[in-house]
Backbone as XML, in Angstrom:
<?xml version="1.0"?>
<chain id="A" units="angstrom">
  <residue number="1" name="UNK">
    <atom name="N" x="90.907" y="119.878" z="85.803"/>
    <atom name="CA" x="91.671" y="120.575" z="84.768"/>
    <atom name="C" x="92.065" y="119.601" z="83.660"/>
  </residue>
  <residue number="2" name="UNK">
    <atom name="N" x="92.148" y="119.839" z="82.541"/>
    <atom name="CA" x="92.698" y="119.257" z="81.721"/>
    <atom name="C" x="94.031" y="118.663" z="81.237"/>
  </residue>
  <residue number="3" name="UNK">
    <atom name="N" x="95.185" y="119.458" z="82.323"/>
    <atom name="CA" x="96.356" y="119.064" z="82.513"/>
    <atom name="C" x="96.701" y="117.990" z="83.682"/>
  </residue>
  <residue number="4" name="UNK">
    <atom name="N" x="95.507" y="117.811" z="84.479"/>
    <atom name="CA" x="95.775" y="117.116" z="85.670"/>
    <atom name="C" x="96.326" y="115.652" z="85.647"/>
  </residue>
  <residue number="5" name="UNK">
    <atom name="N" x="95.431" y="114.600" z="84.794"/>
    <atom name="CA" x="96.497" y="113.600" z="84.683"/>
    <atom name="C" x="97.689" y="113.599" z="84.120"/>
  </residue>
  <residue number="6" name="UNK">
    <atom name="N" x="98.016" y="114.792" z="83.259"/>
    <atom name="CA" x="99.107" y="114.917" z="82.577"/>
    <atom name="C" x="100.439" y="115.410" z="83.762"/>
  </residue>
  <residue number="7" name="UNK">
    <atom name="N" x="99.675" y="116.006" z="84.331"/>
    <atom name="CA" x="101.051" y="116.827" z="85.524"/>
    <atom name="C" x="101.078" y="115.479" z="86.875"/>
  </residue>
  <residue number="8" name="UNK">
    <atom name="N" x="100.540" y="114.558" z="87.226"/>
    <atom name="CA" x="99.421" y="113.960" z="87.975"/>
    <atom name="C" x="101.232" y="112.819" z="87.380"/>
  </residue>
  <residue number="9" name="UNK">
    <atom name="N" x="101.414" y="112.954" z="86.321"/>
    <atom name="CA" x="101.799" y="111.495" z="85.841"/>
    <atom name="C" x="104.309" y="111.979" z="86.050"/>
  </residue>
  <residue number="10" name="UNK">
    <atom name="N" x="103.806" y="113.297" z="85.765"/>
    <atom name="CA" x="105.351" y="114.210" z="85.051"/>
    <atom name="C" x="106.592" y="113.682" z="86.195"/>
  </residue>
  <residue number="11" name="UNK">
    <atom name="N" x="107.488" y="113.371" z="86.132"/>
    <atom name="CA" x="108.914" y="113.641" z="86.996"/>
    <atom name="C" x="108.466" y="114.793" z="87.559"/>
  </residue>
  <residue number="12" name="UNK">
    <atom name="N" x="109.408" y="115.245" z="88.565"/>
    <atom name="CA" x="109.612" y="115.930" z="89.145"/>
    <atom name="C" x="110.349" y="116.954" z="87.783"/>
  </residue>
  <residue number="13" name="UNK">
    <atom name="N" x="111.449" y="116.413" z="87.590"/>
    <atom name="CA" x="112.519" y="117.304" z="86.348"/>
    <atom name="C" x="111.523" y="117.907" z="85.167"/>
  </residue>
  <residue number="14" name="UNK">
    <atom name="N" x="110.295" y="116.828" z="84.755"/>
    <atom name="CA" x="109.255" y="117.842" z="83.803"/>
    <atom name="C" x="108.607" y="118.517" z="84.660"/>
  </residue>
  <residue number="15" name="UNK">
    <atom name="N" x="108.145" y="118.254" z="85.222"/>
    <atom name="CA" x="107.529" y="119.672" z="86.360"/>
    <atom name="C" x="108.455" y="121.015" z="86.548"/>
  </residue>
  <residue number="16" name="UNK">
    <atom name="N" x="109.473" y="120.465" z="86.926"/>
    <atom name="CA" x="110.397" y="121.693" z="86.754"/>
    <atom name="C" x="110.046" y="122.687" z="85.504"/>
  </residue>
  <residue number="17" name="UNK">
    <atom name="N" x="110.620" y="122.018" z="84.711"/>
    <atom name="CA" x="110.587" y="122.597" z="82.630"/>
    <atom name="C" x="109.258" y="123.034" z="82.461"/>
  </residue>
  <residue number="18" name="UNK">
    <atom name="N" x="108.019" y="122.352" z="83.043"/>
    <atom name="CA" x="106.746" y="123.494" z="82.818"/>
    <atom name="C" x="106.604" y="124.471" z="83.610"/>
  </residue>
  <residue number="19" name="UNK">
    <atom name="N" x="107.171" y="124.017" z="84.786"/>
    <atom name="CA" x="106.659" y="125.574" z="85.970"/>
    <atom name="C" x="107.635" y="126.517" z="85.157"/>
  </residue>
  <residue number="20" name="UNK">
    <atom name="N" x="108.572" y="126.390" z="84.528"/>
    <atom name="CA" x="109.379" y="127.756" z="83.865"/>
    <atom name="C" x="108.885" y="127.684" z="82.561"/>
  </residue>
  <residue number="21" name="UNK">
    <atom name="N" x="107.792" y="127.319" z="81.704"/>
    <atom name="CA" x="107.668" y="127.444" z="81.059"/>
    <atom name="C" x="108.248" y="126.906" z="79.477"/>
  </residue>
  <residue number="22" name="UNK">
    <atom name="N" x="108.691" y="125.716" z="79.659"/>
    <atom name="CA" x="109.192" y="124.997" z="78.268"/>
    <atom name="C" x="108.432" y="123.528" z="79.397"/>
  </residue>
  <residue number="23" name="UNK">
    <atom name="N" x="107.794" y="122.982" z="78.112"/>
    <atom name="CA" x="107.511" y="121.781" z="78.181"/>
    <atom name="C" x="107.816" y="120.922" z="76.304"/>
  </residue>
  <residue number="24" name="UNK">
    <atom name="N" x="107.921" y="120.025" z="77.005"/>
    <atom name="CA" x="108.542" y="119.541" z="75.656"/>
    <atom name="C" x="109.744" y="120.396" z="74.800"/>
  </residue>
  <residue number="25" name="UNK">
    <atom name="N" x="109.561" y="120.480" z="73.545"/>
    <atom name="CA" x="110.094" y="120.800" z="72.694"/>
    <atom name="C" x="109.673" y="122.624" z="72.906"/>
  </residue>
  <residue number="26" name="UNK">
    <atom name="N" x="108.588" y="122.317" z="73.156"/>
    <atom name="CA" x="107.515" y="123.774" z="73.063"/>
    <atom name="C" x="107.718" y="124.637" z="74.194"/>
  </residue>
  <residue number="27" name="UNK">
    <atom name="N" x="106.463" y="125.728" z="74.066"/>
    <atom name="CA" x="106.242" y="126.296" z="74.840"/>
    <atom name="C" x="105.386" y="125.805" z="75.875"/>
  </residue>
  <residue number="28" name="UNK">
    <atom name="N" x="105.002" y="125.960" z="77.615"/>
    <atom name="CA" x="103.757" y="125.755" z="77.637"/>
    <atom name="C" x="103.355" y="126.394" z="78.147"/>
  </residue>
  <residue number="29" name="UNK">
    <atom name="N" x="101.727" y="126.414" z="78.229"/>
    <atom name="CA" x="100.796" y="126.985" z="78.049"/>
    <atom name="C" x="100.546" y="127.552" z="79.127"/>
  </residue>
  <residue number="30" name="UNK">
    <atom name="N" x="99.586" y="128.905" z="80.226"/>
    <atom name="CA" x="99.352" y="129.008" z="81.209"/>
    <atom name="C" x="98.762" y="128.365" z="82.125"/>
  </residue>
  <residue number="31" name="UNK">
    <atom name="N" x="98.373" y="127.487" z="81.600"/>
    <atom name="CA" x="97.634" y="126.555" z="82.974"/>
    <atom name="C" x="98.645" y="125.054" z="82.989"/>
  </residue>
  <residue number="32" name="UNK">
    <atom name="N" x="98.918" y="125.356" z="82.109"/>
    <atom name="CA" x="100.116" y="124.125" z="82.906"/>
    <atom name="C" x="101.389" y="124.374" z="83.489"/>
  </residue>
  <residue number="33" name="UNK">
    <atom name="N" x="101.925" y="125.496" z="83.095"/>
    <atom name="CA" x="102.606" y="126.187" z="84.071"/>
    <atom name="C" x="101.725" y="126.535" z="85.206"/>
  </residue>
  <residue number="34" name="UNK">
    <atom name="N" x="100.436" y="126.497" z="85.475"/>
    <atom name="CA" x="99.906" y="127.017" z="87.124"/>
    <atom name="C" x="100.236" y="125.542" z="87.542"/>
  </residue>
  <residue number="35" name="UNK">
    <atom name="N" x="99.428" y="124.311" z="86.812"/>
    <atom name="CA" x="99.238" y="123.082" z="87.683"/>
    <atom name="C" x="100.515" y="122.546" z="87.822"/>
  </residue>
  <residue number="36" name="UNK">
    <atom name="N" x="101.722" y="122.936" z="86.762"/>
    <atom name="CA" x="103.143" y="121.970" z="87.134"/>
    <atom name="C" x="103.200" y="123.107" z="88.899"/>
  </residue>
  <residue number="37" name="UNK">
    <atom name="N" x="103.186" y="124.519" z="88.500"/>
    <atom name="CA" x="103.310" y="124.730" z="90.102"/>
    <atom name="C" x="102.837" y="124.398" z="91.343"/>
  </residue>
  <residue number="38" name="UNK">
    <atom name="N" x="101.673" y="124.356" z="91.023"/>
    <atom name="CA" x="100.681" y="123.268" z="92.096"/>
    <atom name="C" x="101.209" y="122.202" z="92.428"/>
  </residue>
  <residue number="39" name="UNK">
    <atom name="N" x="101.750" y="121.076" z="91.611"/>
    <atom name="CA" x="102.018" y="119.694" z="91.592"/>
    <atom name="C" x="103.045" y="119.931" z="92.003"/>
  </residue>
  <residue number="40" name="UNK">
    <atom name="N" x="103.910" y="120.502" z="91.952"/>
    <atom name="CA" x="105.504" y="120.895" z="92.992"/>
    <atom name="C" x="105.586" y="120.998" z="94.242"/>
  </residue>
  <residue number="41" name="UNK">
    <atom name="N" x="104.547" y="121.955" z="94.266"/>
    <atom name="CA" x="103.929" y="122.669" z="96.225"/>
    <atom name="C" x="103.593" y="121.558" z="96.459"/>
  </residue>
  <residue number="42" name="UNK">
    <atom name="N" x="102.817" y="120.429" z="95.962"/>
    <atom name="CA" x="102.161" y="119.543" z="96.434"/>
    <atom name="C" x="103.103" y="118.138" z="97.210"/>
  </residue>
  <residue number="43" name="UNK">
    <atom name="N" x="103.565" y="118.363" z="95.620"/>
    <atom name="CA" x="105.115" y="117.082" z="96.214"/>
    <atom name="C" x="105.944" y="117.588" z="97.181"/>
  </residue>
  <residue number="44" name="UNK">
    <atom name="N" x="106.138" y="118.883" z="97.414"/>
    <atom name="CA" x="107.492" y="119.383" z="98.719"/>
    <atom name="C" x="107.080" y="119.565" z="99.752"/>
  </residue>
  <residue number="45" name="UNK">
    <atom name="N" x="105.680" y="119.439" z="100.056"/>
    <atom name="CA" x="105.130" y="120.008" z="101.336"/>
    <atom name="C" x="105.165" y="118.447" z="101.862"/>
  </residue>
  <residue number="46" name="UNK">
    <atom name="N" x="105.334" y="118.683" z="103.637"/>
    <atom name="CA" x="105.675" y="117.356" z="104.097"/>
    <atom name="C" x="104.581" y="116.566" z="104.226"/>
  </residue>
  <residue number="47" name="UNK">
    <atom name="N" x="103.242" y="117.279" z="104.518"/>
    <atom name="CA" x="102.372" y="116.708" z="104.574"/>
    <atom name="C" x="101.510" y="115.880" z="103.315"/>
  </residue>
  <residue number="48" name="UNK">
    <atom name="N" x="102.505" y="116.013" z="102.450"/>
    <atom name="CA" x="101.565" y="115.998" z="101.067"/>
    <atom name="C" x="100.826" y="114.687" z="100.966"/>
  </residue>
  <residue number="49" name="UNK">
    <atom name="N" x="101.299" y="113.516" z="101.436"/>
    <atom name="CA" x="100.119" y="112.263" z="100.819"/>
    <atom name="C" x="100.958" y="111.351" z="101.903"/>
  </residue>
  <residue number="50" name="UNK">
    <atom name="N" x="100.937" y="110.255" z="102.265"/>
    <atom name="CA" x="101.147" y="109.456" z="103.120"/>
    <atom name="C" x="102.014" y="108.617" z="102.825"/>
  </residue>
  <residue number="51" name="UNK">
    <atom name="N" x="102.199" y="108.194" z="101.130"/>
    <atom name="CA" x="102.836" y="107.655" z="100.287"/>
    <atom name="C" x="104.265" y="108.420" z="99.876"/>
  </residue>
  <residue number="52" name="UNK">
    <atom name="N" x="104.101" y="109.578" z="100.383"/>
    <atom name="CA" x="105.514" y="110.361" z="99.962"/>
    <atom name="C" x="106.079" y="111.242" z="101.044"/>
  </residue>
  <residue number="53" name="UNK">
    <atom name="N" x="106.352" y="110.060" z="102.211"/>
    <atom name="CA" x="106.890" y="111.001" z="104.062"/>
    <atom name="C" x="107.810" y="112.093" z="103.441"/>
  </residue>
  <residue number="54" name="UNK">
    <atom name="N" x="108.393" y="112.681" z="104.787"/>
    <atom name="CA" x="109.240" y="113.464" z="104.144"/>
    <atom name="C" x="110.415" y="112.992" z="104.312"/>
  </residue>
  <residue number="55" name="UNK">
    <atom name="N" x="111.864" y="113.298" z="103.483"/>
    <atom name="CA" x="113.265" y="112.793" z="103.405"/>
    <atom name="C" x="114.165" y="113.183" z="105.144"/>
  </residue>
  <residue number="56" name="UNK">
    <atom name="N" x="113.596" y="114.333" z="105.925"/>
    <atom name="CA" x="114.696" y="114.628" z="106.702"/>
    <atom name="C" x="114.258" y="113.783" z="108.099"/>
  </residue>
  <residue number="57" name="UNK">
    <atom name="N" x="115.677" y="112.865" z="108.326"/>
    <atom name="CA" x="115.742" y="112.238" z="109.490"/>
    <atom name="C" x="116.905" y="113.085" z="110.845"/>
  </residue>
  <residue number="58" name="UNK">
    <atom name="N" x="115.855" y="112.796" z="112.073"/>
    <atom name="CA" x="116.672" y="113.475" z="113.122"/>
    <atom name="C" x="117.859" y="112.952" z="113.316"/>
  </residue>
  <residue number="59" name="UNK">
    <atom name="N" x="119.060" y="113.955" z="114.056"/>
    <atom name="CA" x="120.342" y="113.216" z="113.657"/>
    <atom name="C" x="120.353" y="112.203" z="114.852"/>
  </residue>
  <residue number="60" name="UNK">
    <atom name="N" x="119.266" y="112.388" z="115.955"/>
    <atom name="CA" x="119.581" y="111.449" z="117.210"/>
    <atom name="C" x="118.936" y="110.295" z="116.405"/>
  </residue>
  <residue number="61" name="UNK">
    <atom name="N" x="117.513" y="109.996" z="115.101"/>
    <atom name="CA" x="117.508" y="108.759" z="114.479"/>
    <atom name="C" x="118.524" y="108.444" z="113.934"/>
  </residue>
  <residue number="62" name="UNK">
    <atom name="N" x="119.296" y="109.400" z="113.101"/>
    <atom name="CA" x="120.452" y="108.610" z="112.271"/>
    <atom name="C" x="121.845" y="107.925" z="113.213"/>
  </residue>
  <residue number="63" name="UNK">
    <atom name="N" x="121.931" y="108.680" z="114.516"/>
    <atom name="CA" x="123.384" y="108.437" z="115.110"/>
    <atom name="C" x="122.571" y="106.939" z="115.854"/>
  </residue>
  <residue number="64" name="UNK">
    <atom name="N" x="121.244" y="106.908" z="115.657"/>
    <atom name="CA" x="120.992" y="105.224" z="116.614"/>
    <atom name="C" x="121.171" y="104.389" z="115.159"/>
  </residue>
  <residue number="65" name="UNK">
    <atom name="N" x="120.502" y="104.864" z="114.099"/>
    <atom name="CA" x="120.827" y="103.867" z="113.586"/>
    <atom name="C" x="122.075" y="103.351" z="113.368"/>
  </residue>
  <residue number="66" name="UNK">
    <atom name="N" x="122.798" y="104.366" z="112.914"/>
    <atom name="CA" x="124.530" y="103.875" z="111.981"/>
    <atom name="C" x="124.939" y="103.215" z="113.347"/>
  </residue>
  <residue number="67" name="UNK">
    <atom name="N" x="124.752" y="103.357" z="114.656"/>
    <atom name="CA" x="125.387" y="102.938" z="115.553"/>
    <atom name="C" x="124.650" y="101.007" z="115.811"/>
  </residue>
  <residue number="68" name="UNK">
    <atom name="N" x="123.470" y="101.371" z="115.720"/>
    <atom name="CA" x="122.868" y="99.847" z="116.157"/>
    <atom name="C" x="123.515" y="98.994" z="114.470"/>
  </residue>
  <residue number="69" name="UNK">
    <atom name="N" x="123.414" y="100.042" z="113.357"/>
    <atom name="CA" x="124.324" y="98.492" z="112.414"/>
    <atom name="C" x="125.556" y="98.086" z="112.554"/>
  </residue>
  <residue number="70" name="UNK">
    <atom name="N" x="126.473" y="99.056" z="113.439"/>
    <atom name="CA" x="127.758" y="98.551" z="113.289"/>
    <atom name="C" x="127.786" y="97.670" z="114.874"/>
  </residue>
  <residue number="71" name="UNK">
    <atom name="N" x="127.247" y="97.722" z="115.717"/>
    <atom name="CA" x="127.314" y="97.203" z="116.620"/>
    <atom name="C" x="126.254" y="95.764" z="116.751"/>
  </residue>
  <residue number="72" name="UNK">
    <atom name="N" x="125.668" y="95.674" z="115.142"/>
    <atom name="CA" x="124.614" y="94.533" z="115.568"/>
    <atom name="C" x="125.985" y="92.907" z="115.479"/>
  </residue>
  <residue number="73" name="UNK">
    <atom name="N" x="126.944" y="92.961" z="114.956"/>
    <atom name="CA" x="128.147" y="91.706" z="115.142"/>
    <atom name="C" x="128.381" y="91.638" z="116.153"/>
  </residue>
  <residue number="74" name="UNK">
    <atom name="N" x="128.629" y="92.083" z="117.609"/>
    <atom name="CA" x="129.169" y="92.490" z="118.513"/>
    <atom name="C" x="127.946" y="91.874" z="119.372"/>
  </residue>
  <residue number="75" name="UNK">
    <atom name="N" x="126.505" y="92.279" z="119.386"/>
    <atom name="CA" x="125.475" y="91.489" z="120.117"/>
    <atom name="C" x="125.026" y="90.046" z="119.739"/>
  </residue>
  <residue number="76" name="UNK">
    <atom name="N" x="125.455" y="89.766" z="118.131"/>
    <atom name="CA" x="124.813" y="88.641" z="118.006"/>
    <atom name="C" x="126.202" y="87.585" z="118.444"/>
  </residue>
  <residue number="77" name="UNK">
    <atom name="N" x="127.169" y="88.082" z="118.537"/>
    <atom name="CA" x="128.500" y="87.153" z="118.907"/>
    <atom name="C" x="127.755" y="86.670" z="120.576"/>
  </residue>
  <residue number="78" name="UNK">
    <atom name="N" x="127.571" y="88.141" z="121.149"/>
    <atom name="CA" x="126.882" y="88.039" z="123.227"/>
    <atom name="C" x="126.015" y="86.825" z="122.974"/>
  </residue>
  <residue number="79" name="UNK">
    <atom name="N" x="124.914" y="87.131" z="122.224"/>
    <atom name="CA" x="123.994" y="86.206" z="122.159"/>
    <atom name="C" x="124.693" y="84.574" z="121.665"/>
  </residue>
  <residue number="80" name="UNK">
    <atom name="N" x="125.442" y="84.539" z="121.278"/>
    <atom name="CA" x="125.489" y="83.378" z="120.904"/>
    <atom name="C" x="125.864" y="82.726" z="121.466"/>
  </residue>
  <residue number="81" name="UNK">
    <atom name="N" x="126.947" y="83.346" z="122.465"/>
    <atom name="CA" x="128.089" y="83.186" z="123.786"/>
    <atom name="C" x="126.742" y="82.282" z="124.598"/>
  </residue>
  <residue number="82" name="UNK">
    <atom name="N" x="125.927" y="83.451" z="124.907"/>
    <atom name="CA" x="124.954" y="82.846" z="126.094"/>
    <atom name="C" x="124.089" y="82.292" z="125.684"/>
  </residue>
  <residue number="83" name="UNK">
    <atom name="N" x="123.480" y="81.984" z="124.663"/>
    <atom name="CA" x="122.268" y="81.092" z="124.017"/>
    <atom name="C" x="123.068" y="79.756" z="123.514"/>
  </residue>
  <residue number="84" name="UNK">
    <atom name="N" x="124.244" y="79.571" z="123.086"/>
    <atom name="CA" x="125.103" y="78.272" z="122.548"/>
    <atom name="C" x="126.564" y="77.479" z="123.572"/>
  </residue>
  <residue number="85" name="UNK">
    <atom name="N" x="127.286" y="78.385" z="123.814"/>
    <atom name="CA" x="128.258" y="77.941" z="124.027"/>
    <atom name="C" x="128.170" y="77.969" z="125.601"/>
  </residue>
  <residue number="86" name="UNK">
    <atom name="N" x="127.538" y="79.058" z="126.315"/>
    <atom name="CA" x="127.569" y="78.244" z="128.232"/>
    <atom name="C" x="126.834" y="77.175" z="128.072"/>
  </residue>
  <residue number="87" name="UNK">
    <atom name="N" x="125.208" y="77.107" z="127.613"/>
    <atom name="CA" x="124.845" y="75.653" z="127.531"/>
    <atom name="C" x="125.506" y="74.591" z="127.614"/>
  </residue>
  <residue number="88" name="UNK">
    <atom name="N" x="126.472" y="74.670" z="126.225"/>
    <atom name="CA" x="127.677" y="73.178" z="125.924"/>
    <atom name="C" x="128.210" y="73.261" z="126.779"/>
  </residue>
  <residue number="89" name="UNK">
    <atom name="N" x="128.631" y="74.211" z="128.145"/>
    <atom name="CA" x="130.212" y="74.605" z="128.565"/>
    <atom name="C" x="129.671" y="73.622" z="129.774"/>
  </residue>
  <residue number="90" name="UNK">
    <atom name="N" x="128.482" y="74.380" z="130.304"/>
    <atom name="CA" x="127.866" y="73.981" z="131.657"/>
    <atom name="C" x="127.312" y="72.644" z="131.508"/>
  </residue>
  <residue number="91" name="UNK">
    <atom name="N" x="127.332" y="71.836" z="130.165"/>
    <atom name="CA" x="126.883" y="70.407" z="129.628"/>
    <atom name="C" x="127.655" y="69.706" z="129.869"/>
  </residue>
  <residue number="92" name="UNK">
    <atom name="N" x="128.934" y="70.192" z="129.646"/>
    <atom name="CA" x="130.267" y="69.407" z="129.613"/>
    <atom name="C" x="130.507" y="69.378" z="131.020"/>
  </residue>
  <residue number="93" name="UNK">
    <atom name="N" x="130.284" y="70.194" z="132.021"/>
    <atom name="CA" x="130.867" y="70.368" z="133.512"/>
    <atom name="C" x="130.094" y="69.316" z="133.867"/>
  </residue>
  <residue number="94" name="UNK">
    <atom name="N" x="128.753" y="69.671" z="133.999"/>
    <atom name="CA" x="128.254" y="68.705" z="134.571"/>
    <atom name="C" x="128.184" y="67.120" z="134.405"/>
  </residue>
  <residue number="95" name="UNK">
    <atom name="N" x="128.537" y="66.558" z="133.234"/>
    <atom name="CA" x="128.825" y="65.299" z="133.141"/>
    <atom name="C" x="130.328" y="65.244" z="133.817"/>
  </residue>
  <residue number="96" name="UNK">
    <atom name="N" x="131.065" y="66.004" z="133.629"/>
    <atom name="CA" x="132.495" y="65.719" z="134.160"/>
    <atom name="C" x="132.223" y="65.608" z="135.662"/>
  </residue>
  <residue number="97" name="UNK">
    <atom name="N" x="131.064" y="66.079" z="136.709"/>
    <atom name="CA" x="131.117" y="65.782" z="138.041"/>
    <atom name="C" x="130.142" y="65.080" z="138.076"/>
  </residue>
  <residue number="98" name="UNK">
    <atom name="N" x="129.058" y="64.570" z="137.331"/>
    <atom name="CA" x="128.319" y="62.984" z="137.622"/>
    <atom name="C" x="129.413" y="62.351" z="137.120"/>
  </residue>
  <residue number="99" name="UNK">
    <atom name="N" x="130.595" y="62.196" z="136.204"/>
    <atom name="CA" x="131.265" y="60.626" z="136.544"/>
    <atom name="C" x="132.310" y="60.613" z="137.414"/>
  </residue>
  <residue number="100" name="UNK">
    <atom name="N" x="132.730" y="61.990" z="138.351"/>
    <atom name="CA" x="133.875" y="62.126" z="138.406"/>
    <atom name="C" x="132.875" y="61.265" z="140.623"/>
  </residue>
  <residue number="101" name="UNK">
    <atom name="N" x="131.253" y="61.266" z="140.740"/>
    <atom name="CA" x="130.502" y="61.329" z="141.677"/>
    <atom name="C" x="130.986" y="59.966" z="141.462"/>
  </residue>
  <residue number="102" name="UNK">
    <atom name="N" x="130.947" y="59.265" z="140.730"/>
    <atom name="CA" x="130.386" y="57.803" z="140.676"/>
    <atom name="C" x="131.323" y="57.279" z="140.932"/>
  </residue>
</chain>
């Protein structure tokens, strides 16, 4: 079609204004009011291109996420406990009973 890179390129908001019929300043024409409608169906359908998923997330994804960011301070403190500070703790013991052996 002759409108195709033109609709191919539009916002969403000019797509709107041609599927009802004002584009630009003007009127537009019948086939670009068909293809802005086309190019609408195209963008809202979920399947539409691979590049444009769809927006709605399940609420059991959203309640893991908001929950794993507020709780990621809280694991990296655990981790640090047991990856840094028993090391030093159990470093320190054990020299305190090789000199306490000798």
């Amino acid at each position: 079609m002759a409108f195709e890179r033109t609709v191919a390129e539009m916002t969403t908001e000019q797509l709107i204004s041609a599927a009802n019929g004002r584009y630009g300043s003007g009127i537009a024409s019948d086939g670009l009011i068909k293809e802005a409608a086309a190019e609408l169906k195209r963008r809202s359908s979920p399947a539409g291109s691979a590049a444009n998923p769809p927006d709605q997330i399940s609420a059991d994804a959203h309640f893991i996420a908001t929950n794993a960011s507020r709780d990621a301070g809280r694991i990296i403190k655990h981790l640090w406990i047991i990856f840094v500070l028993l090391p030093f703790v159990c470093g320190i013991l054990f020299w305190i009973l090789m000199e306490a052996a000798k």
